[in-house]
C-alpha positions in Angstrom: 58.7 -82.8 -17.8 56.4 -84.8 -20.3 54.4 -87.3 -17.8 51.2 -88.6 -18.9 49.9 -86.1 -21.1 50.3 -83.6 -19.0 52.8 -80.1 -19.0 52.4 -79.7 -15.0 49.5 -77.0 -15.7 50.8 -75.5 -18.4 48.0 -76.3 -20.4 45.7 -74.1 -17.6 47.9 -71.3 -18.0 47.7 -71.5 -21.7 43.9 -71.0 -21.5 44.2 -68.3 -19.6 46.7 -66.6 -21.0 44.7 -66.9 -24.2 41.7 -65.6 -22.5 43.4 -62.7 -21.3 44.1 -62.0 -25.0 41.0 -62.2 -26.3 39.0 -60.5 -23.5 42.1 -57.7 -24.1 41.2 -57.6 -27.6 37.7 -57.0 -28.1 36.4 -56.2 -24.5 38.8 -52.9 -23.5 38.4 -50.1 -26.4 41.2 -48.7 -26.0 43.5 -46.8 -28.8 46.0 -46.0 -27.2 47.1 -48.1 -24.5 46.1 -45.9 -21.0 44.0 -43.3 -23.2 40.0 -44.2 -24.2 39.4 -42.8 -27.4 36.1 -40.8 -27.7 35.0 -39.3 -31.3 34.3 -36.0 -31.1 30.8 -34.5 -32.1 30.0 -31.7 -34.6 29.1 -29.2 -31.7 32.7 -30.2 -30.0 34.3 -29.4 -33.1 32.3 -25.5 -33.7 32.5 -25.3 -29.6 36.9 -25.4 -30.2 36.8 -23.3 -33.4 35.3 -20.9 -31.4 37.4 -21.0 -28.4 40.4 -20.7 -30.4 38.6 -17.6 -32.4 38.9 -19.3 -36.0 35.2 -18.3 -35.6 32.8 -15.3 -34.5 30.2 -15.9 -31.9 27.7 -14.7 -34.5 29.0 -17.8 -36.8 28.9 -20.2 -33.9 25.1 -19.7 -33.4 24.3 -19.9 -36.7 26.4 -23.2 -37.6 25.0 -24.1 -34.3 21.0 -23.7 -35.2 21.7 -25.2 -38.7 23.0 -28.2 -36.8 20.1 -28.8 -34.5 17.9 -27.9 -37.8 19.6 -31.0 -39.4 18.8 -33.1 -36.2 15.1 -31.9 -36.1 14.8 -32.9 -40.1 16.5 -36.5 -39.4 13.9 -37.6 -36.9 
């Protein structure tokens, strides 16, 4: 249906399509498609080692006050 340089709006839907695409891309940080991905932090990692007893509550504070040392040094 070729009629004066024209697809019937086809060339509308294109543009959006694309923008859909890119906007998809770059704007929605997603890793999984449903599921936002969130890195997990030092003290998330010692807080589950600890709740799963690979650690002592003695260890935790420790590791814990060495990491807020680090944090206190950094600034």
């Amino acid at each position: 249906m070729y009629f004066d340089n024209c697809y019937w709006g086809m060339d509308i839907i294109w543009w959006f399509v694309w923008g859909l695409l890119i906007f998809w891309i770059f704007a929605v940080p997603y890793r999984i498609p449903g599921q936002r991905y969130k890195k997990e932090s030092a003290l998330d990692i010692l807080q589950k080692r600890l709740v799963s007893g690979k650690i002592t509550t003695e260890q935790y504070q420790e590791m814990k006050k060495a990491m807020e040392q680090d944090l206190v040094k950094k600034k």
